[in-house]
N, C-alpha and C positions, 0 to 999 in steps of 0.2 A: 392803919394801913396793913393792909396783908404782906408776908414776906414771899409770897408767890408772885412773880413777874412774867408776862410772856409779850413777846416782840416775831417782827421779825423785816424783812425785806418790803419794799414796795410790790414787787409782783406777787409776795407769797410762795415762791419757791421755798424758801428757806424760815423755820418758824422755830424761838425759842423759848425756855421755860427755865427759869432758875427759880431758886431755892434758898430763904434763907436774907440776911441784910443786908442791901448795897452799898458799897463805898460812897462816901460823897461824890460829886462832880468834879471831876478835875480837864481843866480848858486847859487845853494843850495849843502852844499857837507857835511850834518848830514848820520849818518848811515844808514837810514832809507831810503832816497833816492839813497843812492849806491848801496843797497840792490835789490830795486828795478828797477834801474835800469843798474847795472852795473858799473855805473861811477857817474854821477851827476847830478842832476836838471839841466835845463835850462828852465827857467820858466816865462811866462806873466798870468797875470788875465786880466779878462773882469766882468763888472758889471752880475749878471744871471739875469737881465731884458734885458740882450743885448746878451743873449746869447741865439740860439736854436740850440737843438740837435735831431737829427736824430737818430732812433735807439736805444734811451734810455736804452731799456730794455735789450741789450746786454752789456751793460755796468755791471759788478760787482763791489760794493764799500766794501773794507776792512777796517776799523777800525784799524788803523796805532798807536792811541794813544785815552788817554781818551778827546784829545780836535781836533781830524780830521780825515779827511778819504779819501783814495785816490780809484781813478775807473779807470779802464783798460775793456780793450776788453776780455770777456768771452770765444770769441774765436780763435783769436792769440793773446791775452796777451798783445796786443800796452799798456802800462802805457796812459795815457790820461791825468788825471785832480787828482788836488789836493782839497779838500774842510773844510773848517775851521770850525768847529761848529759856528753857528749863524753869518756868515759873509756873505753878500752879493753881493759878486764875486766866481768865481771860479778861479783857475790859471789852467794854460794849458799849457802842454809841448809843448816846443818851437817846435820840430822833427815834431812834427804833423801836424803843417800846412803847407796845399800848398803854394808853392813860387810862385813869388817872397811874403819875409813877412812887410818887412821893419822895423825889429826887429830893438832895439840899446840893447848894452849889458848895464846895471846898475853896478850891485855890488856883491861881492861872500857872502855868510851868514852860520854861523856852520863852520868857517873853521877850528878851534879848533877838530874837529871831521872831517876832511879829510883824503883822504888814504893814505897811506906812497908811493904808487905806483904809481903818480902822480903829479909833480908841478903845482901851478900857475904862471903863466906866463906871463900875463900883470897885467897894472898899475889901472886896478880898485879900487874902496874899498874895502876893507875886515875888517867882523866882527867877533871874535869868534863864537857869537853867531847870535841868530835874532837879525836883526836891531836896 
């Protein structure tokens, strides 16, 4: 599998290209992320010096908490990216890139704060909280 990735948004407004290994998958299932998406993170980072985005400026970043901020498409809403204050990657939902990805799944995180309308199901890790 190539270490070249490119994703991006349902309408196409917004299109990405990293560079380089992705993190495993990490299922995030805090409120916050159900919220926005429905169900649950499934989530990789890339360093943002290996990261270029296409489209930048349609991307909207909301203020999720006083220490992150997540950006979707301004105009159909794709969820996109997760960004940490002062950290030096982004995470990127998993849904968004072109396949094939050659993702592996990691580990579930917040699962203390899961929905009641949903089990997990395999034998990953799981942590109440963050890692």
């Amino acid at each position: 599998m190539t270490d070249i990735h490119e994703g991006g948004c349902l309408c196409r407004a917004v299109r990405f290209k990293t560079r380089g290994k992705l993190r495993e998958l990490i299922y995030c299932h805090c409120s916050q992320c159900r919220k926005q998406t429905g169900l649950y993170y499934a989530a990789t980072n890339v360093l943002d010096s290996h990261m270029d985005v296409q489209g930048a400026g349609e991307i909207t970043w909301y203020r999720s908490s006083s220490t992150a901020r997540r950006g979707f498409c301004r105009h159909c809403g794709s969820a996109l990216f997760w960004k940490g204050d002062d950290l030096d990657y982004t995470s990127i939902l998993a849904g968004t890139f072109d396949g094939p990805t050659g993702l592996e799944p990691g580990y579930h995180i917040f699962c203390a704060d899961k929905g009641d309308f949903y089990d997990i199901r395999d034998d990953l890790p799981r942590f109440a909280e963050s890692r």
